[in-house]
N, C-alpha and C positions, 0 to 999 in steps of 0.2 A: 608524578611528572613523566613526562614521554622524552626527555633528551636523549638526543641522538636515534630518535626514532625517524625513518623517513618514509611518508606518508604524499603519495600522490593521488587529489582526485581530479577525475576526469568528467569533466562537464557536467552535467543538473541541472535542477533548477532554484529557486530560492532557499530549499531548504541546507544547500550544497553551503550558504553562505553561512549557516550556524556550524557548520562542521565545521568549517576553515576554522572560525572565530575560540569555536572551544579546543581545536587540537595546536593550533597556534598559543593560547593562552597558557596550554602545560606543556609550551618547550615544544611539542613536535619540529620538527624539519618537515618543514608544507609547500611541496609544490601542487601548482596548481596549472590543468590545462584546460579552454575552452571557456574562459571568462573573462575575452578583453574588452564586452563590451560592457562590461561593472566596474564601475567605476572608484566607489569605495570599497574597497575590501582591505582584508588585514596589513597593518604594514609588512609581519613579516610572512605573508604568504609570497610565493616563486612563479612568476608566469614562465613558463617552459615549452619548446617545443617540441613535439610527439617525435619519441628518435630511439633507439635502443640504449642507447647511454643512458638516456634518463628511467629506462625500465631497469636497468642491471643493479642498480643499489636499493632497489627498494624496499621495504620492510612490511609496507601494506598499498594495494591500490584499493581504491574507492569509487564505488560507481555511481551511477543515479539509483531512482527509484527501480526501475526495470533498466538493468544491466547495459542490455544492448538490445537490438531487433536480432531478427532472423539471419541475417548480412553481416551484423558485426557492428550496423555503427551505433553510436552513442546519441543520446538525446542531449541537446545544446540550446540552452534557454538564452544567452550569455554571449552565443558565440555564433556567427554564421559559416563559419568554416566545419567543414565536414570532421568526424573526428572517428576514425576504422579500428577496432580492438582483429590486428590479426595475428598469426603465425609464428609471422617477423620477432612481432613486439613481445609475445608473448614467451616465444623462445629467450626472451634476454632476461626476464625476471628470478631472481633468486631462485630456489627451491624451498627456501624458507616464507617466503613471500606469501603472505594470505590476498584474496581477492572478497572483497568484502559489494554487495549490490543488493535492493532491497529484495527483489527475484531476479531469479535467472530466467532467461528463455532454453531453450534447448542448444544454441547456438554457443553460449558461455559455458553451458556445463562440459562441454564436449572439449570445448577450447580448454578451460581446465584441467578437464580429467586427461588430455593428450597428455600437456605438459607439465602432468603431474603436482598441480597448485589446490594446493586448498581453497576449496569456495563456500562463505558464507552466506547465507540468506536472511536478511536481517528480517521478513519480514514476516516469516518464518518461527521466530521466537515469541513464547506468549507474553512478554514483561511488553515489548516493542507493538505487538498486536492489541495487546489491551491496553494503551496509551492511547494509541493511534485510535482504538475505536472511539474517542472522545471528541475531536474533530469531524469523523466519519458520522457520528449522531448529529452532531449542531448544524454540520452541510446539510443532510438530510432531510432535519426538520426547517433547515431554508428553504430547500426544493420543495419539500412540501406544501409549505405556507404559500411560496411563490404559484406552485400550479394547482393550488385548488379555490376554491371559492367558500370555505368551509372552514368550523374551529378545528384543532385537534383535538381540545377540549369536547368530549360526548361522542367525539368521531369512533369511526368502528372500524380499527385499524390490523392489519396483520403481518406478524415475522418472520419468513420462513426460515430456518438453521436457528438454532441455541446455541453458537459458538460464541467466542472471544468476541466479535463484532454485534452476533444476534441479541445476545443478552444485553447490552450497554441500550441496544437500539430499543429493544424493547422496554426498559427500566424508564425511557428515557418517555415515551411515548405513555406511559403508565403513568407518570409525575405529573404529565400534563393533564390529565385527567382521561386519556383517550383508554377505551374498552379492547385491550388487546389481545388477539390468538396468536399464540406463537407454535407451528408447524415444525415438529421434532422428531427425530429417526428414534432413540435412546428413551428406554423406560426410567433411565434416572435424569435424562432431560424433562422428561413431562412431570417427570416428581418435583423435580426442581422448580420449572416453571409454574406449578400448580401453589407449590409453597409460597412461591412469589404472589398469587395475588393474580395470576395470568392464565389466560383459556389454551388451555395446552391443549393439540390432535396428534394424531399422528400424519406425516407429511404424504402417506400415501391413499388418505381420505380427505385429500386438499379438495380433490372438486365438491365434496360437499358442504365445504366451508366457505367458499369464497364468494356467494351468492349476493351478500348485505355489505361486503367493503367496499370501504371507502378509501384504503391507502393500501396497497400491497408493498414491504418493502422485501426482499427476496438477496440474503446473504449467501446462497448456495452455488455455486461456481459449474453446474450442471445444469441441465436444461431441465425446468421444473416447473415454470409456467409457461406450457403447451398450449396450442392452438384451442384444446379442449379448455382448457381452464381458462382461456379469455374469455370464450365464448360463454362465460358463467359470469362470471362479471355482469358489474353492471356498468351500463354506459359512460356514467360521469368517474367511475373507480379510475384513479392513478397509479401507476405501477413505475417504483424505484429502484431499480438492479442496482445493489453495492457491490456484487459479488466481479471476482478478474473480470480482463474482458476475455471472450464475446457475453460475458454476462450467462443467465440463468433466464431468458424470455426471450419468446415468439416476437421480435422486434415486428415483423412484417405482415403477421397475422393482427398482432393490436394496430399496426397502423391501419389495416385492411375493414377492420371493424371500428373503428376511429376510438377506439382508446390509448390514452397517452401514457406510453412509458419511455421511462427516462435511464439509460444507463449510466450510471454514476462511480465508476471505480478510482479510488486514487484522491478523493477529499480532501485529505487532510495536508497534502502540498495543495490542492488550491483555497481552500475556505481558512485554512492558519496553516502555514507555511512556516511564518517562526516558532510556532508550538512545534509541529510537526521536526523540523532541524531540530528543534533543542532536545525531542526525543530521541532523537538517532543520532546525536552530536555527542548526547553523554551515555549513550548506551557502545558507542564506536569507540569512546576516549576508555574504557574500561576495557574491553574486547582487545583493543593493542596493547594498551598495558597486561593483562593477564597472556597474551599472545607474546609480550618481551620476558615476560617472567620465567614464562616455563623455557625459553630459549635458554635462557641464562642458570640453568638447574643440571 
């Protein structure tokens, strides 16, 4: 139980609404800013508004998926009022106080590390990442099915990265019967993926692989398919960037060449949004609990 824990989060989007749900459930003390225009929410969550009083007693703040922007403010699904993490605000927070956000931009870390506040990246963690890649594959294979004219089933599909995301995505596209190459830096990625069942290359003889796909999905957060590699492709290939934005692809060369790619970061708040909270709702209601404990030691 979290009594007398006090917990404020600031704006979000659907996903913000399982957190309420589960930190209210164990007793938190939940305020809540930038959600007046949701209408059921927990009875005992605290609509409040943004002031130094309510920063001074806090115990955790909470943010959306990505933090903040470049500027400070906060993304508000809930709320049309603007909502500024600065200076002010930030100076009034405990010292004990964690900042908890699924990334940060450079703009939060900075703000942090000023005033000395711990900052968590939840998204960051591989328990939270390889949950999330779960939503991240079913989006995926929606976009899929939606832009192509073709099964998965026999299709000739490819992965690029073998991480926490790459792997799911590919296992995923494997089940369905689809012929997949998965593009990997690490000789025990390609061991791995070979064990699997899957046409493992190395990521830096991609243009000679990509001649016969029919689905590129590209988890690599680095620009990886270049102008050169579109121009290998073949005309009807679709290309699905999971990776941060600005993504891992020539947006403007594929458009130039009229192949369609899609950049797709952040899934798993829109394709399940309550799966997606309930992952970050009970992986946060532990993180404060083990975050009261060691205070109290």
């Amino acid at each position: 139980m979290l009594t007398g824990v006090n917990v404020l989060l600031l704006g979000g989007d659907a996903r913000q609404l399982e957190i309420i749900n589960k930190l209210c459930e164990n007793n938190a003390t939940v305020s809540i800013c930038g959600f007046e225009q949701k209408k059921e929410l927990h009875e005992n969550a605290i609509p409040i508004e943004l002031n130094k009083q309510a920063f001074a007693k806090l115990d955790a703040l909470l943010l959306p998926a990505v933090g903040c922007d470049d500027d400070g403010y906060v993304h508000t699904v809930f709320s049309s009022e603007t909502i500024q993490l600065t200076d002010e605000l930030m100076v009034a927070l405990p010292k004990t106080c964690v900042v908890y956000a699924g990334m940060a931009k450079p703009y939060l870390k900075e703000l942090c590390s000023r005033h000395q506040l711990q900052l968590v990246e939840l998204f960051e963690r591989d328990d939270i990442a390889i949950f999330n890649s779960i939503p991240t594959v079913e989006g995926a294979l929606m976009m899929a099915i939606q832009h192509t004219d073709i099964t998965i089933h026999r299709s000739q599909t490819m992965v690029l990265g073998f991480g926490r995301t790459g792997i799911s995505m590919a296992r995923g596209l494997q089940a369905l019967g689809s012929n997949v190459w998965v593009g990997v830096n690490r000789t025990q990625h390609y061991a791995r993926a070979y064990e699997m069942g899957l046409q493992p290359f190395y990521t830096k003889d991609l243009e000679q692989y990509v001649t016969n796909i029919d689905l590129l999905f590209n988890t690599i957060p680095t620009m990886i398919i270049t102008a050169q590699i579109i121009d290998r492709l073949q005309k009807s290939a679709v290309i699905i960037d999971l990776a941060t934005k600005p993504g891992g692809t020539d947006f403007s060369h594929a458009e130039l060449k009229g192949i369609k790619a899609l950049l797709a970061p952040g899934l798993p708040g829109i394709v399940a949004p309550k799966t997606a909270g309930l992952i970050l709702a009970d992986c946060l209601s532990q993180l404060i609990l083990d975050q009261t404990k060691r205070r109290e030691l």
